[in-house]
N, C-alpha and C positions, 0 to 999 in steps of 0.2 A: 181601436178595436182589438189590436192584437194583444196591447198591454191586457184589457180586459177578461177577453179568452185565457189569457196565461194565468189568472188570480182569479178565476174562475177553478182552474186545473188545480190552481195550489191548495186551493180550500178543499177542495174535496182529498189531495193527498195528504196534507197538514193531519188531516179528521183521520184518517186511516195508518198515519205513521207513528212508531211507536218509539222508547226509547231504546237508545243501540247499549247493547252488554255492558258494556264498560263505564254507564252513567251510572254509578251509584248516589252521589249525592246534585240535583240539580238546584240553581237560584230560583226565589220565588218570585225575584224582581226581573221588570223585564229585561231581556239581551237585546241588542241594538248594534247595527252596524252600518258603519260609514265608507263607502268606498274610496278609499282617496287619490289610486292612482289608476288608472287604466292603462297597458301598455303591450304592442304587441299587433302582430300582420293578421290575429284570428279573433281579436276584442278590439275592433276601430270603434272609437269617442262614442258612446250612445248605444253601440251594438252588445251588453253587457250589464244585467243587473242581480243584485242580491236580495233575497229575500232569507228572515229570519222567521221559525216556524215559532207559532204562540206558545209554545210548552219549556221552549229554551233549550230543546234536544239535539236541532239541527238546523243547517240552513243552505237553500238553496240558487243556485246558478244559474241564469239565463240567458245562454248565448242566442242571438238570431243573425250571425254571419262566419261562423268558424267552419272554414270547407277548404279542404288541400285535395289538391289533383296533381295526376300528373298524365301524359299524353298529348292527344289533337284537341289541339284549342285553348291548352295551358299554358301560364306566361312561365316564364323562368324560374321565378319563386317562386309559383304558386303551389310545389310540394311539400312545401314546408311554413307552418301556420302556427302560431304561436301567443300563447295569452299569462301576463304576468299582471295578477289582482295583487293590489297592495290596499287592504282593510282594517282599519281600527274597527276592532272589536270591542264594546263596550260592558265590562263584566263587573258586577257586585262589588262593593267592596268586598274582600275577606274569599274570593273565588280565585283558580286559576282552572284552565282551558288548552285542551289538546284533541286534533281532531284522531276520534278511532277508526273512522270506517269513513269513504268515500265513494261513492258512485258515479262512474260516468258513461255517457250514452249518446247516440247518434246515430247516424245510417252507412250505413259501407257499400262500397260498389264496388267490385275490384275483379276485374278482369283476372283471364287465365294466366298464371305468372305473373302478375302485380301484385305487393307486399304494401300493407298500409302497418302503421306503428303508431300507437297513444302515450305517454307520456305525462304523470306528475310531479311534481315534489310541495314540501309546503319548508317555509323557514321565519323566522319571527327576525325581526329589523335588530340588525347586529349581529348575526348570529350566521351559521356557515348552513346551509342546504340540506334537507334531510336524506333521507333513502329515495332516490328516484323511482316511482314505481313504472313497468313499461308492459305493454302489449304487444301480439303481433298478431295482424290477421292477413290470413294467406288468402288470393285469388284461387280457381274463383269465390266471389262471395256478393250477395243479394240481399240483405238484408238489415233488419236494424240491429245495434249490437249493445250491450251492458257489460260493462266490467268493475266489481266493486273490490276495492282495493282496503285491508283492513291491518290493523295495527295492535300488535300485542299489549297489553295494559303495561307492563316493564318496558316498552319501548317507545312508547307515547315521547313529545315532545313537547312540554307546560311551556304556558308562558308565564313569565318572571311575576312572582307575586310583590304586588304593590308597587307597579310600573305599569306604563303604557308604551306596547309596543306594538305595531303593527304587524300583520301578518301577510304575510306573502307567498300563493299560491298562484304557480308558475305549472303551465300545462302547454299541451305539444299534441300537433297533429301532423304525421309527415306518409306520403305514396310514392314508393317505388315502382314506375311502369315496367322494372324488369325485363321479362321476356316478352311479355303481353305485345300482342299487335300495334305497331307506331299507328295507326289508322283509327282507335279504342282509346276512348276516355275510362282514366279510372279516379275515382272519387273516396273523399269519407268526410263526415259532418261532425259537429259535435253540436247539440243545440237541442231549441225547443222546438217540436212541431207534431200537430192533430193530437193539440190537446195534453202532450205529456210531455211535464218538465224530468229532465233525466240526469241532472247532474245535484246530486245531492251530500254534503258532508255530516256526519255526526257527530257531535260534540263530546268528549269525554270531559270530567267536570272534580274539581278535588278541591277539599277547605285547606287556605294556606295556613 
């Protein structure tokens, strides 16, 4: 039922989403992508899926167990949460692909004096880690939260034309209970829920 609900969500965002700046030229064939590795304390086996939007613009992430805490009731790790997607992307002959813009989203809960921090990067297989982008959200805080993270057209990062290489987008959830009350739980999510997927990447797209 949940899968359902969530491709229920995407259809109607799919239909409303547009392309991001930096696509001037998109394939007319379709894009396709394969998960191939899942790894990580905030993406356990099964808890993680991708979907590709029909236009070829973008594509998105569906977490349903990425949550770091820190306080009463949290184990030792559980401040720190972490998901590294390794994806063959499958592009046109004669296409390469760099992501311009990324969105991420979830819920934050963080007591007075607890610090929660978000964290991506993306890097293609073989290749060294791009610009880590990072957040910080200060206690208190109640809310749900968006952070879209975007990439200058000169600073994009292609992947190799006429090779296949994997891409690997490596994200990070971590709470610092700080000062906040030992007695107070403080939280933050990153995922799908009541209907709205929030973790979306845009594709930037160039003829090799």
């Amino acid at each position: 039922m949940r899968k359902a609900t969530a491709a229920a969500a995407l259809a109607v965002l799919f239909t409303l989403s547009s392309a991001p700046a930096h696509a001037a030229t998109i394939p007319s064939e379709r894009v396709t992508i394969d998960v191939v590795t899942v790894n990580g304390s905030g993406c356990k086996q099964g808890s993680a899926e991708v979907i590709v939007s029909p236009d070829n613009t973008s594509f998105w992430v569906i977490y349903s167990d990425y949550l770091a805490q820190a306080g009463k009731g949290a184990g030792a790790t559980d401040f720190r949460k972490n998901c590294q997607l390794t994806l063959q992307i499958n592009v046109p002959q004669g296409f390469s692909y760099g992501i311009a813009e990324a969105t991420y989203g979830g819920y934050g809960y963080l007591k007075p004096g607890a610090t929660g921090y978000q964290s991506v990067n993306y890097y293609f297989q073989g290749q060294s880690a791009t610009t880590t982008w990072k957040h910080t959200f200060t206690g208190p805080f109640d809310d749900n939260w968006s952070i879209t993270h975007r990439t200058e057209f000169s600073e994009i990062v292609w992947s190799p034309c006429g090779e296949q290489k994997n891409l690997n987008v490596n994200s990070a959830l971590r709470v610092d209970k700080g000062t906040s009350d030992a007695n107070t739980n403080s939280f933050m999510t990153m995922d799908y829920q009541r209907g709205e997927v929030r973790t979306l990447h845009h594709f930037s797209w160039k003829r090799c």
